[in-house]
Every structure is written in C-alpha cells, then in structure tokens.
N, C-alpha and C positions, 0 to 999 in steps of 0.2 A: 376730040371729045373723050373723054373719060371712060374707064371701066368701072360701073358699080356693083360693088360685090355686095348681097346680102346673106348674111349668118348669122342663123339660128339655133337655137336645141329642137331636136327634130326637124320635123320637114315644113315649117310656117313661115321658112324665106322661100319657098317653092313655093305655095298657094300665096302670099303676099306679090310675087312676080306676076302668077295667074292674070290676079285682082287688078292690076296695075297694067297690066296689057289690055286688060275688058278695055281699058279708058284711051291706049294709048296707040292701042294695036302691039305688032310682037316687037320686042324690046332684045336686038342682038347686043348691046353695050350693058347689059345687065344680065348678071351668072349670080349662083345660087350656091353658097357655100351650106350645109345643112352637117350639123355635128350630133351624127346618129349615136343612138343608147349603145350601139355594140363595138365603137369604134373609140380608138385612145385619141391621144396626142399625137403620135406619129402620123395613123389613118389622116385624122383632119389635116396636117400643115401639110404634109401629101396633096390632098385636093388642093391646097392655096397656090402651093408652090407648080401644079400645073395649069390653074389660072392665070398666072404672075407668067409662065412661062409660051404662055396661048397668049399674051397680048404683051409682049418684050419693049415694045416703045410706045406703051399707054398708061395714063397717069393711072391709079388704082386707087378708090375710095372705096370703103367697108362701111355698112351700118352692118350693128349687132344688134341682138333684140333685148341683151340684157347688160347693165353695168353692172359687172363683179361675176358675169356667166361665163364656165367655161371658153364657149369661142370669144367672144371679148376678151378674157384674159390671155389666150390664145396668138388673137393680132395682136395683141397690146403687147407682148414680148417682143413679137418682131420688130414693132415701129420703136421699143426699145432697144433693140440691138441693130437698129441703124437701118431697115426697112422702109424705103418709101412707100408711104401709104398712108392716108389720112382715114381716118378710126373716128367712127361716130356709134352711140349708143342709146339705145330708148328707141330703137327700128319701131316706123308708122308709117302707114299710107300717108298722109300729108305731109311725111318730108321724102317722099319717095317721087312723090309728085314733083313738091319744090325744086328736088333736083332734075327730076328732068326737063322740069319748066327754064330752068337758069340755063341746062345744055343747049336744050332749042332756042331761049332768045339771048346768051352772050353775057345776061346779067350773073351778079354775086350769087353766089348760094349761100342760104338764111334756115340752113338743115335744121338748128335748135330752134330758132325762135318761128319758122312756122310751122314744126312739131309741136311745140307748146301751143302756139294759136287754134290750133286743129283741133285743141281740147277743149268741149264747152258740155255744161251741164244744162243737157236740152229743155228740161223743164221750165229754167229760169228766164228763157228765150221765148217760151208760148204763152200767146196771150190768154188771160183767165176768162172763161166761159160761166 
C-alpha cells in the first residue's frame, strides 16, 4: 500500500486528513506535509525528507493543493531531480477518497478524472419547485 502525502500552504492538508478520517476512520498511510508562512525551502524538504525516510520501502504519492504553489513546485523538483514520487495537484476530498478506494479494492487510481467528477454545480442538479 502506498504512502499519501498531502501538501499544503498552511495547515488544510491537516484538516482535509481530519475530514477524510470522519469517513474512513484514522488513516496511518496518509501524513500531512503543510508549508508554514514562517518556514523556507529548507524547513519544508526537511519534513519530506523525514517522510521519505519514516516509510524507506513504500511507494510515495503527494497531492498538492495548488499547481504553480510553492509546495508543488517544491516536489516537482525532486521528482525532477530523479525522486521517486508521483505528484498530483488540485488536492480535493473526492480524489482523496478515490485513492483510497483504489488502495482498499486493488483497482487503478483515476485521481484527475474523479477529482473533476466531484465538481458539480449543485443548482443545475435540483429539481425547480
């Protein structure tokens, strides 16, 4: 099983873990990278790199909550500099799930396309009164 990492600006890959436990109960294959106002570049790959080194022979997936945000640009170095780690970005509850639906039953993970799906404009879905 995998390690999923999520990172944030601030602390909303910690209450997104929260959130994700209500459903799933506590979730030890999922850590919380969170890239505080007071902390550089150092600080954060610090924390990864004692992630990375708390799970030595486990695969490591990252969502981030922003493409082009600090921590995404962050991992996105390392898995350019030859980092095993698969880097996903646009972090949501529905692909938080998806993955760990794909952990417990064996099937593909479909992280983008049922993060997208999880988007709907709820008005256009309720019937007019």
């Amino acid at each position: 099983m995998s390690v999923l990492i999520l990172s944030s600006h601030g602390r909303f890959c910690e209450s997104l873990k929260e959130s994700v436990e209500m459903i799933f109960g506590p979730q030890e294959k999922i850590v919380t990278l969170p890239f505080l106002e007071e902390e550089g570049e150092a600080e954060f790959l610090a924390k990864f790199e004692a992630i990375k080194n708390a799970h030595p022979e486990e695969e490591l997936v990252a969502f981030a909550d922003l493409f082009g945000g600090t921590p995404c640009n962050q991992l996105s170095k390392l898995v350019m500099t030859g980092e095993s780690l698969s880097l996903y970005s646009g972090m949501n509850m529905p692909m938080v799930i998806s993955f760990l639906n794909a952990q417990l039953t064996g099937q593909d993970f479909n992280g983008v396309t049922d993060a997208q799906d999880g988007i709907k404009f709820v008005n256009d879905l309720l019937p007019k009164l």
